[in-house]
C-alpha positions in Angstrom: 137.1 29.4 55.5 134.8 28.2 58.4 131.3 26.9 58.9 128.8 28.9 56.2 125.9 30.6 58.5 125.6 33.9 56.8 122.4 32.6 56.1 121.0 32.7 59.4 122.9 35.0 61.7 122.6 38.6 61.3 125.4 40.6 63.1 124.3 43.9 64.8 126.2 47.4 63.9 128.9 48.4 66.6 130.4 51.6 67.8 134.5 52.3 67.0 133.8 53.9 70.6 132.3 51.2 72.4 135.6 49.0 72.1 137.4 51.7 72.9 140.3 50.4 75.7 139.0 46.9 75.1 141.3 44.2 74.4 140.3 42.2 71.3 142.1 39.2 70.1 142.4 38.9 66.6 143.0 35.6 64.9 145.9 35.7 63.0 145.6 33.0 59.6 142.1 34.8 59.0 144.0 38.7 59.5 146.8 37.5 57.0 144.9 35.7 54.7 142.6 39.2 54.3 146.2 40.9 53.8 147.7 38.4 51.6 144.7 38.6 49.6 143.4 42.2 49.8 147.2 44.4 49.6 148.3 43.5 45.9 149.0 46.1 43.4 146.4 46.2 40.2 147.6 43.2 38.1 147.3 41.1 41.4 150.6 40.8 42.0 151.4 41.0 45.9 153.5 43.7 47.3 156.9 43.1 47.6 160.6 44.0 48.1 163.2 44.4 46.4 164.5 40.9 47.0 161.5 39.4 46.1 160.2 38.9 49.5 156.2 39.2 49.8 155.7 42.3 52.1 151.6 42.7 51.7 151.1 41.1 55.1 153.6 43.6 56.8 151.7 46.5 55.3 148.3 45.1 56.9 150.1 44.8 60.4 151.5 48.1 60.3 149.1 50.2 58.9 145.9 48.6 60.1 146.7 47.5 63.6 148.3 51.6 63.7 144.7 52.5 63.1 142.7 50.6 65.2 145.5 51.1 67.9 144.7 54.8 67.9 141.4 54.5 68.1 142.1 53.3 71.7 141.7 49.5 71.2 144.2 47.0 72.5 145.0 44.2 69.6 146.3 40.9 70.7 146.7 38.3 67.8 146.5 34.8 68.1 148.7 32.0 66.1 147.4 28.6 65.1 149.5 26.1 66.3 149.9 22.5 64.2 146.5 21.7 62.3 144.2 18.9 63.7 144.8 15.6 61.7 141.3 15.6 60.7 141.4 19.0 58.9 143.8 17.5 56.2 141.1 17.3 53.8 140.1 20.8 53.8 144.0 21.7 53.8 144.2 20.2 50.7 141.1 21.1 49.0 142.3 24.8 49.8 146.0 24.0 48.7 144.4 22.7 45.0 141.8 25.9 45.0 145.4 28.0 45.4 147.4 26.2 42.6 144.6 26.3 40.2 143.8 30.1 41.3 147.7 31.0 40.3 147.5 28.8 37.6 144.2 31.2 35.9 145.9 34.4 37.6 149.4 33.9 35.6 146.9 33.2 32.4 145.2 36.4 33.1 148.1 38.6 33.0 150.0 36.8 29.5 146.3 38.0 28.2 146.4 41.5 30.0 143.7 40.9 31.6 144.3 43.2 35.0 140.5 42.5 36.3 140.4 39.3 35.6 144.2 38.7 36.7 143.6 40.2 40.3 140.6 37.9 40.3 142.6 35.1 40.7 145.1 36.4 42.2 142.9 37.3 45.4 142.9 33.4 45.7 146.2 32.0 45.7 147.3 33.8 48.6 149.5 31.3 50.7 151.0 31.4 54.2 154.2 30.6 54.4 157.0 29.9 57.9 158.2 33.5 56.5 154.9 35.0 56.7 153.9 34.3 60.1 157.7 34.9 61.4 158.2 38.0 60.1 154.9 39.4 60.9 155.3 38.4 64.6 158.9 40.1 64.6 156.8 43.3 63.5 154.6 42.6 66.1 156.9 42.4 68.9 158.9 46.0 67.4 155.3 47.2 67.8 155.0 46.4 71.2 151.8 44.1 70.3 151.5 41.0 72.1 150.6 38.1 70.5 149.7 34.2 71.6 150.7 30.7 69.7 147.8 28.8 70.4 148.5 24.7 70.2 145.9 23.9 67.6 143.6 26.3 66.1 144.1 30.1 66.3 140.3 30.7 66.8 139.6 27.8 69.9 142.5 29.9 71.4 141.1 33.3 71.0 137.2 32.1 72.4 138.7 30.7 75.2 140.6 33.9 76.2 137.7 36.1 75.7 135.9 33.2 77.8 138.9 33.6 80.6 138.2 37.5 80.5 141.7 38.6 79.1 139.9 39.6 75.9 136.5 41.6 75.7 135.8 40.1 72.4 137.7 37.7 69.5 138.0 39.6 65.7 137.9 37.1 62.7 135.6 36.8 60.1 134.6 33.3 60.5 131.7 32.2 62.4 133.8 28.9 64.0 134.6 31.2 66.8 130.8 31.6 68.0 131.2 27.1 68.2 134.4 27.8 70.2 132.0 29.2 72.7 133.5 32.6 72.7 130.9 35.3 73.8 131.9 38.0 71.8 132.8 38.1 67.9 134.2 41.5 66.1 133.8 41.2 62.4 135.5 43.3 60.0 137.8 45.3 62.3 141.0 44.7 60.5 139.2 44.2 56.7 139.7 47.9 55.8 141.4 51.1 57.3 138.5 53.5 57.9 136.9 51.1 60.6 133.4 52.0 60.0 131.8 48.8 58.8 132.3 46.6 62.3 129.9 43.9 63.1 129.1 42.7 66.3 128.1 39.3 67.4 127.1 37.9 71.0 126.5 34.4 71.3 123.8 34.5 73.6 121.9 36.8 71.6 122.8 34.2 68.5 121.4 31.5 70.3 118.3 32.8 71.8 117.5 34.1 68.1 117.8 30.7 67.0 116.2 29.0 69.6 119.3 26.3 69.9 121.7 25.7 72.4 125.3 26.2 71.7 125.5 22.2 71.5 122.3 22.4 68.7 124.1 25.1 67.0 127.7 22.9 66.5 125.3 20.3 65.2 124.0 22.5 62.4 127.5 23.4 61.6 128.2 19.5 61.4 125.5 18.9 58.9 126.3 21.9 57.1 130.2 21.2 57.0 133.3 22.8 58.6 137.1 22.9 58.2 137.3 19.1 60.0 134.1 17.4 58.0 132.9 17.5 54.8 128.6 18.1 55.7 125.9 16.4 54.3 125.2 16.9 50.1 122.2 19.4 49.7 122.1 20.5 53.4 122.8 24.2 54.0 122.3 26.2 57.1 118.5 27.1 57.0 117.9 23.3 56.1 120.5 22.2 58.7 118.1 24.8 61.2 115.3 23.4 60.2 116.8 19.7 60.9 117.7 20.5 64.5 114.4 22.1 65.2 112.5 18.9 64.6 115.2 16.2 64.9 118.7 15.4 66.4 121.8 15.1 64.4 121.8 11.3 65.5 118.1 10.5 64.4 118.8 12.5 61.0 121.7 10.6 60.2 120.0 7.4 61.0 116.6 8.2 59.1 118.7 9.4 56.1 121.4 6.5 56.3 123.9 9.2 56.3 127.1 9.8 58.1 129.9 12.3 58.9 133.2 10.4 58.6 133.9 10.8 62.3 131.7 9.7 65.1 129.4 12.7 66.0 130.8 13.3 69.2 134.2 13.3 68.1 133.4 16.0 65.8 131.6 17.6 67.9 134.9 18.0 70.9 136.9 19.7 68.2 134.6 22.5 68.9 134.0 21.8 73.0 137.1 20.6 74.0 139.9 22.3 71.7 143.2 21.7 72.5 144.4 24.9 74.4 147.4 26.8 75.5 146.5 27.8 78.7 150.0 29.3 79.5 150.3 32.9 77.8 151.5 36.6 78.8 150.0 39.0 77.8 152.3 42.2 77.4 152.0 45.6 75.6 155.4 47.2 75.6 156.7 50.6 74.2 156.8 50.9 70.4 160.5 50.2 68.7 160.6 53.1 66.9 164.5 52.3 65.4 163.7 49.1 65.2 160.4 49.1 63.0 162.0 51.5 60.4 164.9 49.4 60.3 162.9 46.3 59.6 160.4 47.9 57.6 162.3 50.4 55.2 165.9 49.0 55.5 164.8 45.3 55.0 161.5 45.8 53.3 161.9 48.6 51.3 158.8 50.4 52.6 158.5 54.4 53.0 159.8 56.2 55.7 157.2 59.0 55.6 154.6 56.2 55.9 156.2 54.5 58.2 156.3 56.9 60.7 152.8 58.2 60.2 152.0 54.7 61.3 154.2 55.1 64.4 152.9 58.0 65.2 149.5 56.9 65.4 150.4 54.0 68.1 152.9 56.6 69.6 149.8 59.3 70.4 148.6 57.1 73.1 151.6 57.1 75.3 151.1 60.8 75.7 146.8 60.6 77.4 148.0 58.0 79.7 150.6 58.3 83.2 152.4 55.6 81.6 151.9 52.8 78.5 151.3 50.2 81.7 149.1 51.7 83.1 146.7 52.3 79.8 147.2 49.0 79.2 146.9 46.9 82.4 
């Protein structure tokens, strides 16, 4: 879910055109999730095929990256790798959230309760080996290149927006901005008609708050991300408020308060992430066959649709001399 600073950040308003021919990586458990959780038909129930296979995630990818694709931006997602040994916790609190979610959802719908049912439903979205496999085989029939980072999908995305192969990362968590990465797209992939995108510029988010990056991860700390659990009572404007007058050490030691893991341990997961530094980053010619084989043979989706979406992707090949060039 990430670190809780709606509070006090304020994203500006962006242009569709001023990340047009930009190359944004987009961080691929938070795009999923938003698909798992947002594509369900009335009752809740996820899309699916006729086998029984969840297909929700597959019309995100398709239909959504389609869109921003012809809108001239260049989507690169990002894979987490294995999770940190210190975000069990939070794995686990999510993994209960889930099975008591499903367990209200299925409730819901022996009552006939559709509202309250897709409710629910919105919550038990899981990720699955399945899920992330097939949605990078639609990825690479797309011609969309996409990175498995070694740990966290988000650390992986800052730090190639950091290197320069990406103008800016798009999630909808605010860890990225403590992974350092300068530039942060929100709400690029959250719905089709693209006219709701936030902008956030790290600089500009610490100068507002007066912190350095260091001061910032701190807040977080107090407040409580994925890999600690925060201190009771302390929310972002207090956790602000604490680091204006204070240090995270001196806080902890006045209040006789502490963050299961040494301070500075917590605070490399954010400064030092473990990175895959080796990647390629490719866009290659749309599969045409290939996508309507995997998406209406396999999946059962519909032809018509399908190849609107193709389309879309397929209009940019004609502006440019070639696809390599437009996207070098």
């Amino acid at each position: 879910m990430g670190v809780k600073f709606k509070d006090i950040i304020s994203p500006e308003k962006i242009n569709l055109k001023d990340l047009d021919g930009k190359a944004i990586a987009i961080d691929g458990a938070n795009t999923l999730y938003q698909f798992l959780s947002s594509i369900r038909q009335r009752d809740g129930t996820p899309l699916m095929d006729n086998k029984g296979n969840i297909t929700s995630h597959l019309s995100g990818i398709l239909y959504r990256t389609a869109a921003i694709v012809e809108k001239g931006i260049k989507p690169i997602y990002v894979f987490d790798g294995k999770p940190s040994e210190h975000k069990e916790d939070t794995v686990e609190a999510r993994r209960e959230v889930r099975a008591e979610a499903e367990k209200k959802w299925k409730e819901a719908l022996e009552k006939g309760d559709e509202e309250e049912a897709r409710k629910f439903a919105t919550r038990s979205s899981r990720m699955s080996p399945y899920i992330i496999d097939s949605a990078k085989k639609l990825l690479e029939l797309m011609g969309i290149p996409y990175v498995q980072s070694f740990g966290e999908g988000e650390a992986q995305a800052s730090y190639m927006v950091k290197k320069g192969d990406a103008w800016a990362v798009a999630s909808q968590d605010y860890d990225c901005l403590l992974f350092g990465s300068p530039k942060i797209i929100r709400n690029l992939t959250i719905s089709g008609n693209l006219s709701d995108l936030e902008y956030l510029e790290l600089k500009k988010v610490l100068y507002s708050l007066n912190l350095s990056r260091e001061q910032l991860i701190d807040v977080a700390l107090l407040v409580g991300t994925d890999f600690n659990p925060g201190i009771k009572g302390v929310g972002s404007k207090t956790g602000l408020k604490i680091m204006k007058n204070s240090s995270l050490e001196e806080y902890l030691k006045e209040k006789d308060e502490n963050l299961g893991l040494p301070t500075q341990k917590l605070r490399n997961i954010f400064l030092n992430p473990e990175i895959n530094p080796d990647y390629d980053i490719k866009w290659k010619s749309v599969d045409k066959e290939g996508i309507i084989n995997f998406m209406c043979t396999e999946h059962d989706f519909s032809p018509e649709r399908v190849e609107g979406a193709i389309k879309k992707m397929e209009k940019l090949n004609t502006t440019q001399k070639s696809l390599e060039d437009w996207f070098g």
